[in-house]
C-alpha positions in Angstrom: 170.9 168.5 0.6 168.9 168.1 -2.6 169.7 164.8 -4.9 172.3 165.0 -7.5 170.6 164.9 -11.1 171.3 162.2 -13.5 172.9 163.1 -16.4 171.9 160.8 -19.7 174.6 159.5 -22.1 172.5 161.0 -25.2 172.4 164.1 -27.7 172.4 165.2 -30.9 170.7 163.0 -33.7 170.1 160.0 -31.1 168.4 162.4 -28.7 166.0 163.4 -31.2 165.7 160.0 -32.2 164.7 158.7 -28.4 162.0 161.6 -28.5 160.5 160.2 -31.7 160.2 157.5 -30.1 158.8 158.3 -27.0 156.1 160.3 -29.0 154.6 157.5 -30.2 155.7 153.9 -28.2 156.5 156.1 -25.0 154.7 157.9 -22.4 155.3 159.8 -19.5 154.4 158.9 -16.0 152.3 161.5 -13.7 155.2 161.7 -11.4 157.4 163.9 -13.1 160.4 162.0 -13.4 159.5 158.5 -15.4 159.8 157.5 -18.8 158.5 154.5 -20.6 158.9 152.9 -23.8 156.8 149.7 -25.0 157.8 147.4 -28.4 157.3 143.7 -29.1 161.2 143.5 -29.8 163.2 142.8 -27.0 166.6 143.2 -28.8 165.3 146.6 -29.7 164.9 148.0 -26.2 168.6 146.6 -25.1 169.4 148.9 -27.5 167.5 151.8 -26.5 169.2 150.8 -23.2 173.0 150.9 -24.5 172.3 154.1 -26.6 171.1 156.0 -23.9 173.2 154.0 -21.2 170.9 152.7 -18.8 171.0 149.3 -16.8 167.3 149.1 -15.9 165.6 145.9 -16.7 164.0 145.6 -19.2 160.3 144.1 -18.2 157.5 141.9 -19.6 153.3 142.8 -20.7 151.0 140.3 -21.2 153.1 137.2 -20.4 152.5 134.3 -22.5 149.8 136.5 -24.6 149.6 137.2 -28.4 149.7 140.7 -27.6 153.1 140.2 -25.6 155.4 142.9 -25.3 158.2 144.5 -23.0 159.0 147.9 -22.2 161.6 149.9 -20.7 161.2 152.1 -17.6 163.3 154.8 -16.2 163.5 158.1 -14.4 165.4 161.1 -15.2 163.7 164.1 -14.4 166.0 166.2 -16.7 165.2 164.3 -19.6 161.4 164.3 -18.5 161.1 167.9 -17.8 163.0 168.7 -21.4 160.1 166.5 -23.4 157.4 168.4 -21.3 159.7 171.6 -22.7 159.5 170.9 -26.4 155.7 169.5 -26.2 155.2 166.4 -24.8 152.4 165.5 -22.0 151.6 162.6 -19.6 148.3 160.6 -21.4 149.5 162.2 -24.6 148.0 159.7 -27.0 144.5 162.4 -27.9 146.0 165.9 -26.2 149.3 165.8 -28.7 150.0 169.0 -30.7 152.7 171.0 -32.2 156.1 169.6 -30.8 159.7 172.0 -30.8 161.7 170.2 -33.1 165.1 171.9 -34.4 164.7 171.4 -38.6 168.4 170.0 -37.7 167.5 166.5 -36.2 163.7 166.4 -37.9 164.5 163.2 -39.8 166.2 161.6 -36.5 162.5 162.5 -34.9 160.6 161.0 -37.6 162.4 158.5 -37.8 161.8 157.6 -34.1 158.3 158.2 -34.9 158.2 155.6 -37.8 159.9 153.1 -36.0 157.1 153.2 -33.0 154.0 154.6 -34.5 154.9 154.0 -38.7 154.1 151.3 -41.1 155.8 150.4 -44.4 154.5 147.9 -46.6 155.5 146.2 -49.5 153.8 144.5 -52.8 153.2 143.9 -56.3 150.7 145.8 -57.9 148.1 143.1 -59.2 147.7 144.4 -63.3 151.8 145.7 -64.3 153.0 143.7 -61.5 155.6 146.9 -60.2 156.5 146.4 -57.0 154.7 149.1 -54.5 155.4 150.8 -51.7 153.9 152.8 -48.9 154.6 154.8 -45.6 151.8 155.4 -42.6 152.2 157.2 -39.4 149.4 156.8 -37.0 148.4 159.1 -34.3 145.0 159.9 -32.5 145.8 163.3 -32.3 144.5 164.9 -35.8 146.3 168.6 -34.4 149.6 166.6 -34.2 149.6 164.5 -37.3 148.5 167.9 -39.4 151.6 169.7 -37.8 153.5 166.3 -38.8 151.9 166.5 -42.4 153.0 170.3 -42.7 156.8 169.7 -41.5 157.2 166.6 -43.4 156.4 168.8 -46.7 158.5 172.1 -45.7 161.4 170.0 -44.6 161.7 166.5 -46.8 159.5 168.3 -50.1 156.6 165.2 -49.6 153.0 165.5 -49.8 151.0 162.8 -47.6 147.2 162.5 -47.3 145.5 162.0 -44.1 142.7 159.5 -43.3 140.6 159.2 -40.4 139.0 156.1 -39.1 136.2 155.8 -36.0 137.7 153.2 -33.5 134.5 152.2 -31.8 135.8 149.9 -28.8 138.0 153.3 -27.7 135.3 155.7 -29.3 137.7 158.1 -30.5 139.7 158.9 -34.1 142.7 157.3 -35.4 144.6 159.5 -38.0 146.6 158.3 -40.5 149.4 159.9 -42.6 149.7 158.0 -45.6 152.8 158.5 -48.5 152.7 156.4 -51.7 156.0 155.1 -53.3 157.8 157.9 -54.2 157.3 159.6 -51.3 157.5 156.7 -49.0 161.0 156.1 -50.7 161.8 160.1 -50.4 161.5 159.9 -46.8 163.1 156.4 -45.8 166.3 157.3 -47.9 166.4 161.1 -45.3 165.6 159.4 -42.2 167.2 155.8 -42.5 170.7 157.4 -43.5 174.1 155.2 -43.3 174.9 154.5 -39.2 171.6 156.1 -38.1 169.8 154.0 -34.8 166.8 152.3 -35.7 164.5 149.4 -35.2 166.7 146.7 -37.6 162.9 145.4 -39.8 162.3 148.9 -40.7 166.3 149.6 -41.0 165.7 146.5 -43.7 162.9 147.6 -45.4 163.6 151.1 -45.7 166.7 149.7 -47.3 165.1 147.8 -49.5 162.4 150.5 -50.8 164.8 153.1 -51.8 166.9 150.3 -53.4 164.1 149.8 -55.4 163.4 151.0 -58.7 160.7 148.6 -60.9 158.6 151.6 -62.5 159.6 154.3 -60.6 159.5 157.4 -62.6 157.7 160.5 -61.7 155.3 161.3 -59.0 152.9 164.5 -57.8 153.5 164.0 -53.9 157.1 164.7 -54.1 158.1 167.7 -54.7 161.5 168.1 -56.1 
C-alpha cells in the first residue's frame, strides 16, 4: 500500500510567503521530497516551523564559526513537487527563471524574497543630511531577477536598476536589483502590510522607512 501524503498546515498569503523564501534562503534536495531553509536567526526558523506546523529540529552550520547559521529541513513531497510546478529547481542558485506567481500573493512572494535574499539600508545623506533609504534583491540568476524587475513594475508601479558584479572566488555574476527611497518605501509599505509573517529586523525597518518622511517629495522610479 503506497504511503499516505503529508498534508502542510499552509496556504494563501503564508504559502506564497514560504516560496519567497525558499527562492532565495531555501533549496531543494535531489531526492524529490526535501526542503531546506538556511538563516542566521534561530527565532526566525521556529517560526517558519509554527507557521507551517512542523516539529523537525531545527539544526546547526558552522558551529562556533562567524559564519554560523541554522536551517530547517523537512520533506513533503507535495509541497516539493508544487515548487518544481510553479518554477523552482534543485541547485537553483544560477539556473532560476520565470517563476508562476498568482498577481494575488506577489507581495507575500517578495516579501519572502526580501527577507532571505533583500537588503534595506538606512542613512543620512552627507550634504542636506535627509535621511535615505534603499532596497536590494540579490540573485545570480540575471533571467530571474529581470522577470523580478519586470513584475515588481507591472504589479507595485516601481522602477529598479539592475547591477551586475563578477564574484571571482565562485567565477560567476551576482545581480542586484536596486530601488532608491521612494521606491524602496513603495514596496515595504505593499509587502510588509499590518499581521503579514516576516523576519522581525526587516518587519522593523520596513516599518520605519515608510514612517519616514525627511525630504520625501517626488520621485522618477515610482510610478504613480
Amino acid at each position: 500500500m503506497p504511503q499516505k501524503r503529508k498534508e502542510l498546515n499552509i496556504e494563501g498569503s503564508n504559502l506564497w510567503y514560504l516560496v519567497g523564501l525558499i527562492t532565495s534562503d531555501g533549496c531543494l534536495s535531489s531526492d524529490g521530497r526535501h526542503i531546506n531553509i538556511t538563516s542566521k536567526d534561530y527565532e526566525f526558523l521556529r517560526g517558519i516551523k509554527n507557521l507551517v506546523g512542523l516539529g523537525n529540529k531545527i539544526g546547526t552550520k558552522n558551529k562556533r564559526k562567524i559564519n554560523e547559521a541554522y536551517y530547517l529541513q523537512f520533506s513533503n513531497r507535495n509541497l516539493y513537487e508544487f515548487l518544481l510546478i510553479i518554477g523552482l529547481t534543485p541547485n537553483k542558485s544560477l539556473t532560476l527563471t520565470n517563476l508562476d506567481i498568482p498577481e494575488e500573493y506577489f507581495v507575500d512572494f517578495l516579501r519572502g524574497l526580501i527577507d532571505g535574499d533583500g537588503s534595506v539600508r538606512r542613512w543620512i545623506h552627507h550634504t542636506n543630511l535627509h535621511e535615505q533609504w534603499s532596497l536590494s534583491i540579490y540573485s545570480g540568476s540575471q533571467i530571474f531577477i529581470t522577470w523580478l524587475q519586470s513584475k515588481i513594475e507591472k504589479y507595485l508601479d516601481c522602477r529598479g536598476k539592475i547591477y551586475s558584479a563578477l564574484r571571482p572566488q565562485r567565477k560567476n555574476f551576482i545581480y542586484t536589483l536596486k530601488y532608491g527611497k521612494m521606491g524602496a518605501k513603495a514596496i515595504l509599505q505593499n509587502c510588509y502590510y499590518q499581521g503579514a509573517f516576516g523576519l522581525d529586523r526587516k518587519i522593523k525597518l520596513a516599518q520605519d522607512c515608510f514612517e519616514s518622511h525627511t525630504g520625501w517629495t517626488q520621485s522618477k522610479t515610482v510610478v504613480n
